[in-house]
FILUM-933943 format. One line per field, with one value per residue (C-alpha): residue number from 0; residue in one letter; z, x, y. Coordinates in nm, 4 decimals, padded with zeros to 6 digits. Layout:
// residues N
num	(NUM	...);
residuo	(A	...);
c3	(Z	...);
c1	(X	...);
c2	(Y	...);
// end
This chain:
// residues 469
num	(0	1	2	3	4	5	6	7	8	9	10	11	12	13	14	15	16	17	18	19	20	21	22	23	24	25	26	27	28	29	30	31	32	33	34	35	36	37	38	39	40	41	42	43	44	45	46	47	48	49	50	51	52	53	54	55	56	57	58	59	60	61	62	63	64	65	66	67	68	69	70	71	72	73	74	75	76	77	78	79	80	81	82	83	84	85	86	87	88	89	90	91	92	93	94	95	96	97	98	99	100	101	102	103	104	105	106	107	108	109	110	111	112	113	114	115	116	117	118	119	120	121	122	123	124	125	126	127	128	129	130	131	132	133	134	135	136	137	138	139	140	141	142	143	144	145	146	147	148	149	150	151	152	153	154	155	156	157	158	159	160	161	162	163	164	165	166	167	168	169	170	171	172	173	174	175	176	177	178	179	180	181	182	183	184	185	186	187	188	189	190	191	192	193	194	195	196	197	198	199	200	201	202	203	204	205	206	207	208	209	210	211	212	213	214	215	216	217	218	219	220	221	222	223	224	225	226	227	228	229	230	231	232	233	234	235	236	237	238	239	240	241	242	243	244	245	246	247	248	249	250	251	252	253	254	255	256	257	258	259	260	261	262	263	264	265	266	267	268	269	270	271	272	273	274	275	276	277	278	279	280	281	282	283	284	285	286	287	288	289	290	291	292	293	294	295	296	297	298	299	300	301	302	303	304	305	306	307	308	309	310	311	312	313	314	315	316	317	318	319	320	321	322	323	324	325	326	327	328	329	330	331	332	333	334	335	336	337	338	339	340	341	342	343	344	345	346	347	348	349	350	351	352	353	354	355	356	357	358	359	360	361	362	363	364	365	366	367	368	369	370	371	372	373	374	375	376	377	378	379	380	381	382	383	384	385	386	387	388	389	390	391	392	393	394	395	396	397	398	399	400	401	402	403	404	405	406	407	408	409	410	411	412	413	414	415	416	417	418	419	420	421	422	423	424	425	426	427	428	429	430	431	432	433	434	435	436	437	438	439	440	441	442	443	444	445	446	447	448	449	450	451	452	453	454	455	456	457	458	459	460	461	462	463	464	465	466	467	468);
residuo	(X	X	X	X	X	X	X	X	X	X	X	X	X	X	X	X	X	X	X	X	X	X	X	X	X	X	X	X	X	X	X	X	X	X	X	X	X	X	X	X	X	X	X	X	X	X	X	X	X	X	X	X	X	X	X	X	X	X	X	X	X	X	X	X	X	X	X	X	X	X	X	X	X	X	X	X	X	X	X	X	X	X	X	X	X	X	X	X	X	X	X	X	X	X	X	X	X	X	X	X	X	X	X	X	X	X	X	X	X	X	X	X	X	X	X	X	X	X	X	X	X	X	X	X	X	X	X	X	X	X	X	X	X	X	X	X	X	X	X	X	X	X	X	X	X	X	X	X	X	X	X	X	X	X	X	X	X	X	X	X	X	X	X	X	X	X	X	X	X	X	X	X	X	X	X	X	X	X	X	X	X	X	X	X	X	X	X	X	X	X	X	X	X	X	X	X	X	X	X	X	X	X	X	X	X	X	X	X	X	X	X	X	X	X	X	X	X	X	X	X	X	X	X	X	X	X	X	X	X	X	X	X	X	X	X	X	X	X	X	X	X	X	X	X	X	X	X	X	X	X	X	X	X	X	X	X	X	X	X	X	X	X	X	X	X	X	X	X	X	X	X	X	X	X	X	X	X	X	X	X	X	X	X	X	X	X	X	X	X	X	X	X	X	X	X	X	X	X	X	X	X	X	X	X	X	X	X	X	X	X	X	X	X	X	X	X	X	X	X	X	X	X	X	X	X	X	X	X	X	X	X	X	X	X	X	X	X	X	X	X	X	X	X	X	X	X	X	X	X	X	X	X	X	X	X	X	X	X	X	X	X	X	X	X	X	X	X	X	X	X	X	X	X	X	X	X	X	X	X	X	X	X	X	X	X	X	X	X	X	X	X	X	X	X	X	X	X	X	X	X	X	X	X	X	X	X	X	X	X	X	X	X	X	X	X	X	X	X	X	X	X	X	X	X	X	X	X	X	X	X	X	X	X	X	X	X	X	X	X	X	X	X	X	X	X	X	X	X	X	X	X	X	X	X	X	X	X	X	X	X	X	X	X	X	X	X	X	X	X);
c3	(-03.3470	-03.1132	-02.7171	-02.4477	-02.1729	-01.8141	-01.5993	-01.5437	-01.8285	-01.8732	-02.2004	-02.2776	-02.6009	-02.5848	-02.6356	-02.9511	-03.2518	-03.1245	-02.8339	-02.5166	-02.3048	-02.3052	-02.4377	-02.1115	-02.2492	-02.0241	-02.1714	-02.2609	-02.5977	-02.6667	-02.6817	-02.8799	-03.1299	-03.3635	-03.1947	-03.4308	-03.5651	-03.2106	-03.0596	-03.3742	-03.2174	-02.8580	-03.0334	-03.1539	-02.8636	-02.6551	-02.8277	-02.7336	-02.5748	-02.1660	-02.1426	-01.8092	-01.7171	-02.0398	-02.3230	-02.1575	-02.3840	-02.1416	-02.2396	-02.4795	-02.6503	-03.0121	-03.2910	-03.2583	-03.4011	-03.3114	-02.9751	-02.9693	-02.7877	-02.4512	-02.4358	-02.1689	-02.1128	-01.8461	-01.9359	-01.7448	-01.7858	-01.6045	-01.8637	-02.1917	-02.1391	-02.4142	-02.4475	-02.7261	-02.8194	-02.9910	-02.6268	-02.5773	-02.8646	-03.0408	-02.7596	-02.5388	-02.1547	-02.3187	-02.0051	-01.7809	-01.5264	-01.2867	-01.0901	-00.8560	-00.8193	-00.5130	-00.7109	-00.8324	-01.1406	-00.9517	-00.8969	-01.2526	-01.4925	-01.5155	-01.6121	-01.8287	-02.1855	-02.1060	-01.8992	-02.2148	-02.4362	-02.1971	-02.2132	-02.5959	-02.6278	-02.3762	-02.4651	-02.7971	-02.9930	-03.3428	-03.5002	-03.5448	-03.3141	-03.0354	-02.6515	-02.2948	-02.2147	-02.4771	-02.3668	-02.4087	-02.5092	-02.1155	-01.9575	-02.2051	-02.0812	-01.7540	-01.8604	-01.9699	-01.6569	-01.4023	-01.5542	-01.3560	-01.0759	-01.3063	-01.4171	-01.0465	-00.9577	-01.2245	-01.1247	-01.2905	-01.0175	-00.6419	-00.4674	-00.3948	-00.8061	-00.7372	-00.4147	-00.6891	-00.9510	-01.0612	-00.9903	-00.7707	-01.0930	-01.2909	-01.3419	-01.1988	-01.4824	-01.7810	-02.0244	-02.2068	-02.3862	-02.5794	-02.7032	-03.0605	-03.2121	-03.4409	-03.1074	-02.9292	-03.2151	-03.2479	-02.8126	-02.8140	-02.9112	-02.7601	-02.4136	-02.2862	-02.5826	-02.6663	-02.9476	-03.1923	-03.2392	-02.9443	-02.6789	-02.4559	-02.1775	-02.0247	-01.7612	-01.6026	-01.3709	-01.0767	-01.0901	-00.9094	-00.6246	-00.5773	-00.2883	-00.0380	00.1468	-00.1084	-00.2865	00.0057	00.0303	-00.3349	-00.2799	-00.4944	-00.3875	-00.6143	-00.7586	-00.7626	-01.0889	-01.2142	-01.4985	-01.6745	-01.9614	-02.1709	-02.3522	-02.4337	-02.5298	-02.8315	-03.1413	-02.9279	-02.7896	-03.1622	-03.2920	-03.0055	-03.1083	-03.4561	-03.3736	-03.1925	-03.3267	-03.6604	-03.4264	-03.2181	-03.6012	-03.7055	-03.3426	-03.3454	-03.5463	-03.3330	-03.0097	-03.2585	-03.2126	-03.4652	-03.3969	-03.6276	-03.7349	-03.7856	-03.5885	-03.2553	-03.3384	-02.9474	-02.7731	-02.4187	-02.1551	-02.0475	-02.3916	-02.5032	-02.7656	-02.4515	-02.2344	-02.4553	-02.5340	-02.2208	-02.0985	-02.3781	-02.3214	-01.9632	-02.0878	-02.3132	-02.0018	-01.8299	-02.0975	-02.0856	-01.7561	-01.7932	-02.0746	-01.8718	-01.5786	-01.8134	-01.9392	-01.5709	-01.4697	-01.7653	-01.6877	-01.3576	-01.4538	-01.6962	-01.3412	-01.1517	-01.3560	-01.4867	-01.1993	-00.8962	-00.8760	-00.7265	-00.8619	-00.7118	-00.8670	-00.7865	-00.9656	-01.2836	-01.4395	-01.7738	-02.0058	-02.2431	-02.0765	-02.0039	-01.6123	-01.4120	-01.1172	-00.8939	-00.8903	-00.7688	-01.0025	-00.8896	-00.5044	-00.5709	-00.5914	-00.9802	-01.1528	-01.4511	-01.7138	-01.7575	-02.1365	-02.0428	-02.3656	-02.3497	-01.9965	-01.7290	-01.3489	-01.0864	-00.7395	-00.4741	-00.1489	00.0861	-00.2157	-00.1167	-00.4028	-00.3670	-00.1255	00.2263	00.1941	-00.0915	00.0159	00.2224	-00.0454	-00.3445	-00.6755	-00.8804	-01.1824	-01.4375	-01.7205	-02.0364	-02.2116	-02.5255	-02.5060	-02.5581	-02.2706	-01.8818	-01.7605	-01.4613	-01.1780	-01.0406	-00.8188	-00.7781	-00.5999	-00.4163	-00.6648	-00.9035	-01.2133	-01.5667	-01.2951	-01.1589	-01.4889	-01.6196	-01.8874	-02.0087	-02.1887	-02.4440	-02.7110	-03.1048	-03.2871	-03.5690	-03.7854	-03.8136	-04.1703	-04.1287	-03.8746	-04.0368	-04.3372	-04.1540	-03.9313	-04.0017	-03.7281	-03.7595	-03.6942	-03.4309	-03.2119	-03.2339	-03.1147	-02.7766	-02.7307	-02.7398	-02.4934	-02.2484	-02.3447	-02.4606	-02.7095	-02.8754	-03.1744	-03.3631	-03.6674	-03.8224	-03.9552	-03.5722	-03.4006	-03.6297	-03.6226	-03.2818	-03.2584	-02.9543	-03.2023	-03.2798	-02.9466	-02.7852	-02.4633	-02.1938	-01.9465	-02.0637	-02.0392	-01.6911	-01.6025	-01.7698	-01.5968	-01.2708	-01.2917	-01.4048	-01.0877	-01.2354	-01.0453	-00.8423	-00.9489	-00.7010	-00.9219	-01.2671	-01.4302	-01.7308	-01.9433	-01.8790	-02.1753	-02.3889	-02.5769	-02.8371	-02.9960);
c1	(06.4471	06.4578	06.5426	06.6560	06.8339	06.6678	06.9130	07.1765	07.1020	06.7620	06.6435	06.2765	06.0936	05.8401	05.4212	05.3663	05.0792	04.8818	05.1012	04.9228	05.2432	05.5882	05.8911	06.1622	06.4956	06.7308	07.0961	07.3930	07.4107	07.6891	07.4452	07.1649	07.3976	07.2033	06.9118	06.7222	06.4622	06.3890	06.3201	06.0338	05.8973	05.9214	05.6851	05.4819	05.4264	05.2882	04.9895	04.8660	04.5290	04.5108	04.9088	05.0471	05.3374	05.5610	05.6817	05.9932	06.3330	06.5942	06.9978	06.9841	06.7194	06.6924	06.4744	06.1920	05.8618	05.6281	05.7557	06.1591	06.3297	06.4209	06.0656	05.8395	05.4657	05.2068	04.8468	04.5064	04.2119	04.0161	04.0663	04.0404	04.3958	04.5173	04.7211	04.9806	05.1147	05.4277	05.4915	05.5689	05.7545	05.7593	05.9782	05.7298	05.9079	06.2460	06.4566	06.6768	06.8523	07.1522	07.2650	07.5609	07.7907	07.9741	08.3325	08.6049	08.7373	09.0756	08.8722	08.6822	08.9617	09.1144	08.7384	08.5988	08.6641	08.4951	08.2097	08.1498	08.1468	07.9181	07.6598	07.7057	07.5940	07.2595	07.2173	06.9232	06.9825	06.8747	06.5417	06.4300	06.2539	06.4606	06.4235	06.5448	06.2265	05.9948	05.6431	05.3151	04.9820	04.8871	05.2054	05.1902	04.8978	05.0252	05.3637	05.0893	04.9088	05.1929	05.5179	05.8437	05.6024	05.4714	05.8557	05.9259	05.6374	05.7243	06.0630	06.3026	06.3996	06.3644	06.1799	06.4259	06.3708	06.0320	06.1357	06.3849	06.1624	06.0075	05.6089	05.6855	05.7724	05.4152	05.2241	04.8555	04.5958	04.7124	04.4518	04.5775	04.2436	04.3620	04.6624	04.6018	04.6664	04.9466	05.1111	05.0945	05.2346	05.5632	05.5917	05.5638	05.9094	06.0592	06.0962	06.3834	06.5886	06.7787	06.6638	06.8739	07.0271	07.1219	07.0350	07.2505	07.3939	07.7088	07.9551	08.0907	08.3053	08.2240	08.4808	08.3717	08.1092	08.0427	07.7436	07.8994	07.5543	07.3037	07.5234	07.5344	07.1764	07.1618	07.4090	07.7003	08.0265	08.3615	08.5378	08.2435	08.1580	07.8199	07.5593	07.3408	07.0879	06.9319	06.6098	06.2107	05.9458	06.0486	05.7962	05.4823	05.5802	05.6063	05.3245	05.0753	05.2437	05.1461	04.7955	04.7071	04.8558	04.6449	04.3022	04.3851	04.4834	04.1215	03.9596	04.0856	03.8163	03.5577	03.7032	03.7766	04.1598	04.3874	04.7738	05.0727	05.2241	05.0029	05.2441	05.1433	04.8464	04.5928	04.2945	04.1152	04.3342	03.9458	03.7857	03.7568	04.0387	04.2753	04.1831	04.2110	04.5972	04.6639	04.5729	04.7910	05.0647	05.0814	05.0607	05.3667	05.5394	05.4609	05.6346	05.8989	05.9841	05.9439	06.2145	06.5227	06.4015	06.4564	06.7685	06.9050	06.8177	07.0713	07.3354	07.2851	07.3906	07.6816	07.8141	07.7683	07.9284	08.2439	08.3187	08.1610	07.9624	07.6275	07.4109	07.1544	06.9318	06.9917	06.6919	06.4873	06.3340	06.1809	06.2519	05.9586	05.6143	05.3055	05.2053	04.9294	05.0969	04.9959	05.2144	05.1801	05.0501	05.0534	05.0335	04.7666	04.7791	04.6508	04.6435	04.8322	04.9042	05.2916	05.4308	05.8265	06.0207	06.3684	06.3169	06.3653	06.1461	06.3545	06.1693	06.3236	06.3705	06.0988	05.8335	05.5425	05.6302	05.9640	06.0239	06.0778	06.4776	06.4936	06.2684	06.5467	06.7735	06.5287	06.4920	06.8092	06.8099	06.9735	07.1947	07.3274	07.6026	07.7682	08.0286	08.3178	08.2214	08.0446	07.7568	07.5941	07.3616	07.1749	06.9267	06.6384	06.6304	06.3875	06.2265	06.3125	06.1451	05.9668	05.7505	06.0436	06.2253	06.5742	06.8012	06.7847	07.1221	07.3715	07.0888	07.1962	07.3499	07.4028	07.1768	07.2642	07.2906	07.5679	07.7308	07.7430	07.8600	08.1803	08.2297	08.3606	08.2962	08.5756	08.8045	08.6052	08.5765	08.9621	08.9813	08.7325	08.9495	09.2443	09.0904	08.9940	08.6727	08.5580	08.3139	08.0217	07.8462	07.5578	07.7017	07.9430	07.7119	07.5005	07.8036	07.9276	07.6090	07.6526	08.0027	08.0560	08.1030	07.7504	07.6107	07.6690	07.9125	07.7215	07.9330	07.7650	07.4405	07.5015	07.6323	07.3794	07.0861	07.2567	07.3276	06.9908	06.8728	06.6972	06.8893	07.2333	07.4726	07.5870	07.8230	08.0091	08.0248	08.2499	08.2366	08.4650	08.2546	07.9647	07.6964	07.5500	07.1872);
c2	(01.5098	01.7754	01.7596	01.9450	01.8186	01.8654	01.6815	01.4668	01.1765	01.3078	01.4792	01.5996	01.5844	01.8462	01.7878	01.8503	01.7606	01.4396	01.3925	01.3138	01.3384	01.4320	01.1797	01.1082	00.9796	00.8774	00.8783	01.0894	01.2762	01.0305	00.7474	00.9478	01.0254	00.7675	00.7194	00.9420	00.6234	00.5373	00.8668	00.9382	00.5807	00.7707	01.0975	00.7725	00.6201	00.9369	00.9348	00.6090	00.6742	00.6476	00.7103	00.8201	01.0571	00.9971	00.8008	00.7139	00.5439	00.3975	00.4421	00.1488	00.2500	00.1662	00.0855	-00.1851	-00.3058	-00.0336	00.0381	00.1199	-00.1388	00.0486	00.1775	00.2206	00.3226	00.3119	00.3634	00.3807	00.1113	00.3685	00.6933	00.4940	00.3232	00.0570	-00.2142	-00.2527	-00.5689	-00.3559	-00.2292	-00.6045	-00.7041	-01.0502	-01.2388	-01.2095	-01.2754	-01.2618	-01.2318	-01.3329	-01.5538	-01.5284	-01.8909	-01.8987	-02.1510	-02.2319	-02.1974	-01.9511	-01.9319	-02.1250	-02.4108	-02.3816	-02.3227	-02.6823	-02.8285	-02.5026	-02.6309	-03.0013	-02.7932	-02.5838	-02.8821	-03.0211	-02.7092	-02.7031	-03.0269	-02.9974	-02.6812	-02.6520	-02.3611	-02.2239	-02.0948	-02.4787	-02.7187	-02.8773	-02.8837	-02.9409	-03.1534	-03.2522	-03.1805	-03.3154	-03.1154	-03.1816	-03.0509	-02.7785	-02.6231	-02.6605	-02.4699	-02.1843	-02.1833	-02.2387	-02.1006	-02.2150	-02.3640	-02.6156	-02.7284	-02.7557	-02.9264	-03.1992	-03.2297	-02.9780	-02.7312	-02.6636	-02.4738	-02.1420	-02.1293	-02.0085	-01.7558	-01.5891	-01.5478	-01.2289	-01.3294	-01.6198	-01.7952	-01.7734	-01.4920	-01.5331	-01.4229	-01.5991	-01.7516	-02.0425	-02.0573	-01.7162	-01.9040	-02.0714	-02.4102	-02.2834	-02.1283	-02.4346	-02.6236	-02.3777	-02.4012	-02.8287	-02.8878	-02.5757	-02.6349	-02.5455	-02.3832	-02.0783	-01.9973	-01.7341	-01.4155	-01.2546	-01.5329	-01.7126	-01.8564	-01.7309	-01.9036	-01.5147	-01.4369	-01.1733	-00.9276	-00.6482	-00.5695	-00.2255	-00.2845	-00.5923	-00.5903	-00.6004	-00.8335	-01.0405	-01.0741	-01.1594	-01.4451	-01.3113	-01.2263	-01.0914	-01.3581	-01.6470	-01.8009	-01.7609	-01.8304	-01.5891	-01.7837	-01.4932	-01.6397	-01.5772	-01.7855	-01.8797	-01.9236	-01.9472	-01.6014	-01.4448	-01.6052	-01.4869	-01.1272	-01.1832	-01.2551	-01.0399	-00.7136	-00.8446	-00.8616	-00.5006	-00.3778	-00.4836	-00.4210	-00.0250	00.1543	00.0500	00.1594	00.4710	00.4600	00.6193	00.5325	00.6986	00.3645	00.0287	-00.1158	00.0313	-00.1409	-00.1380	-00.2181	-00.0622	-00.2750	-00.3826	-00.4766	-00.8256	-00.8287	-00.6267	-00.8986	-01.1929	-01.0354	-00.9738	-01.3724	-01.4845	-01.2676	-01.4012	-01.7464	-01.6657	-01.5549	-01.8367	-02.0226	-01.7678	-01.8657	-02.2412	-02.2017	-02.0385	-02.3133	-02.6187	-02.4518	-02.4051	-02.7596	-02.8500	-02.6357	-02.7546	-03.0895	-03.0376	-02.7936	-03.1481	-03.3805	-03.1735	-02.9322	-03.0377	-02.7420	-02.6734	-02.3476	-02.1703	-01.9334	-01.5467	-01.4048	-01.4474	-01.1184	-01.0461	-00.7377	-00.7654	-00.7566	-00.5574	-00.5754	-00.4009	-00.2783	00.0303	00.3382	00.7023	00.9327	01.2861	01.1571	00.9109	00.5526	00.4062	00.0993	00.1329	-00.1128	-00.1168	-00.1917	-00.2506	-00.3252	-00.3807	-00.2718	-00.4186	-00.3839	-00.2253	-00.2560	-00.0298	-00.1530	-00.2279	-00.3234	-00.5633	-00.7653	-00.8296	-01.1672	-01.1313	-01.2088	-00.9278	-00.6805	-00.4955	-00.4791	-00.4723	-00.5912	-00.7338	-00.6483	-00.8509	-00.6491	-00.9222	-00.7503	-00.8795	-01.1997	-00.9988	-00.7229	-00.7332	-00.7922	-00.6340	-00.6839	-00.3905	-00.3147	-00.1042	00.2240	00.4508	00.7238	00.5752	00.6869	00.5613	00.3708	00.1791	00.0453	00.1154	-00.0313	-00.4383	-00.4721	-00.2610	-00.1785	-00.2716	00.0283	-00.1934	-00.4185	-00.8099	-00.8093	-00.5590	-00.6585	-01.0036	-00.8518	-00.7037	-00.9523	-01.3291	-01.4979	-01.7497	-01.4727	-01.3658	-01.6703	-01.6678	-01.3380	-01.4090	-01.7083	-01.5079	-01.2899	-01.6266	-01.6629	-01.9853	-01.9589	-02.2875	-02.1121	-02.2647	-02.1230	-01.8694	-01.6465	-01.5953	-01.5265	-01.2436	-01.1065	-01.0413	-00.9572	-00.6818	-00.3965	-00.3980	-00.3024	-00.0064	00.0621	-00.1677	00.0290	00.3511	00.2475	00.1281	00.4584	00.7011	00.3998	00.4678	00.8439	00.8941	00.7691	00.4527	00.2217	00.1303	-00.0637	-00.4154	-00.6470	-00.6309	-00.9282	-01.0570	-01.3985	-01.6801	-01.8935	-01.8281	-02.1003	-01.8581	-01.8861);
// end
């Protein structure tokens, strides 16, 4: 794939063939040195119809279902735009959350093998059934319709929860009606869950603040202990993915929509079957969000009982999600539907939509690395570009299957523990397919993210324990 580089961390794949807009790829060469798969799916993705500006790939970009993974995309409603379901990705709402807890590692280390035990137990995990609060069919729909603010409503969370949430917590035009019986039946007994592969929830240790004031007014400071749950929505999410790629894929000669690969299968953002996605996908989210709430609540609770330890939510933010937000285009104001994924929003400061105690400092933005390496919090700057986004972890540069077949896990649990991080797999094989080796530098991404002027960093973050999907 040919690029030339146009900037600091910025590279340029140039309009050509059925390309409605140039590819953006923010990175150094060093982390395009295999990302040869991903940028063809960048070449892909600029001929969507109604695209805006560019088919942008953040630093972790890497190959995905239609969409890469690190992709973003902006289209129009109003010049033909569409709406892709692989601009999503299955784990619809996979995101996550950052608590605080008022203790330092001092005051943590004595209890932290009994408070892991404590989250391994509480905590559900695998592909299976198996849930922080089993629901009914009623609260369900409720979950759909109301997100986190339904879960706090019935109980499981407090009201700040819903101040630090990206949306307030729920996201307003969801459709539950869009969402099928078999989806329902995979979200039931999934409430509150982490699911598999690279999910989890990390006790971490702040280690370094590089912004003291915007920190501040996140509520982090160096040397607190904190929790970071990465999740989605679980089956319901993929299922509603399913379905509707197999509608748009059936939907598209009508609206007379060629794409290069089935998989970027779309619909006009304002036609029936871009509607009906677009409800269900906010539904998902909904559920999403619900999901990392139920699984705060419990580490809540182990945090009470074995340390003493109160936490309090920092911020909640998703990485896979299509939004309609407004952004300048050419010095005018549009409505553009946003496909982030494996990208996560980065508000600068002063956005309307950021709440009144963040607004100042903007948007955090939440950065999982792997459970051998950091984690970071960012936040979002002015100018920022790809219509506010940047990076949403370390980005895969190897398969599972591989690393799983080069890994044993065994081995590597011993090692993390070596290292003083204790680790509660659900099973050999998961954790060596997500042994650090097979992600790339998360430090580098950070970087290139930040030197590309996508965002700033405020706090580095590294794992004290780890409860693995």
């Amino acid at each position: 794939m040919e690029y030339v580089e146009e900037g600091p961390y910025r590279f340029r794949i140039t309009r050509r063939g059925t390309m409605r807009v140039p590819g953006v790829v923010f990175a150094s060469r060093e982390l395009l040195r295999d990302a040869e798969m991903s940028l063809r799916q960048v070449v892909d993705v600029a001929t969507l119809p109604g695209i805006v500006g560019a088919s942008y790939a953040m630093p972790d970009v890497h190959w995905g279902y239609g969409f890469p993974i690190g992709g973003v995309a902006a289209t129009d409603p109003g010049d033909g735009g569409v709406v892709s379901p692989g601009g999503v990705g299955f784990d619809i709402s996979c995101g996550v959350r950052l608590l605080a807890a008022d203790c330092d590692r001092r005051a943590l280390q004595p209890v932290l093998h009994p408070l892991m035990d404590g989250l391994g137990r509480v905590v559900p995990r695998g592909a299976g059934p198996g849930g922080v609060w089993p629901v009914t069919g009623r609260q369900l729909e409720g979950i759909l319709r109301s997100g986190s603010r339904y879960a706090v409503e019935e109980g499981h969370g407090e009201e700040r929860d819903l101040r630090r949430c990206e949306d307030g917590g729920a996201v307003a035009d969801a459709d539950p009606d869009q969402v099928d019986r078999r989806a329902r039946e995979r979200g039931l007994g999934q409430v509150g869950s982490l699911g598999s592969g690279n999910h989890f929830l990390e006790v971490q240790l702040v280690t370094e603040v590089y912004d003291e004031s915007v920190a501040d007014a996140f509520g982090i400071t160096a040397g607190q202990v904190c929790v970071m749950i990465h999740c989605g929505s679980r089956g319901l999410g993929h299922q509603i993915c399913s379905d509707h790629v197999r509608l748009m894929e059936r939907a598209m000669a009508r609206y007379g929509i060629t794409v290069p690969d089935r998989q970027l299968a779309c619909a006009p953002v304002d036609s029936p079957e871009g509607r009906a996605y677009l409800g269900a996908m906010a539904a998902a989210a909904n559920y999403g969000r619900a999901n990392r709430q139920l699984l705060a609540e419990a580490a809540r609770g182990v945090f009470r009982r074995e340390a003493g330890a109160r936490l309090t939510l920092v911020y909640d933010v998703s990485h896979n999600l299509a939004k309609t937000e407004t952004h300048q285009v050419r010095g005018e104001p549009r409505r553009l539907c946003v496909h982030r994924k494996g990208a996560t929003r980065a508000f600068p400061p002063g956005h309307p939509e950021l709440p009144d105690d963040l607004r100042p400092a903007g948007q955090p933005v939440l950065i999982p690395g792997t459970m051998g390496t950091a984690s970071y919090v960012l936040t979002g700057v002015p100018g920022g570009g790809a219509f506010h986004s940047t990076c949403h972890g370390a980005g895969r540069v190897m398969s599972r299957h591989e690393a799983a077949r080069t890994t044993d896990g065994k081995r590597l649990r011993a090692r993390l523990e070596g290292d003083g991080i204790a680790v509660r797999p659900v099973s050999w094989r998961g954790l060596a397919e997500e042994t650090p080796e097979a992600y790339k530098d998360v430090d580098e991404v950070v970087a290139a993210s930040e030197g590309a002027g996508l965002c700033r960093k405020v706090a580095r973050l590294v794992p004290l324990g780890v409860v693995k999907g």
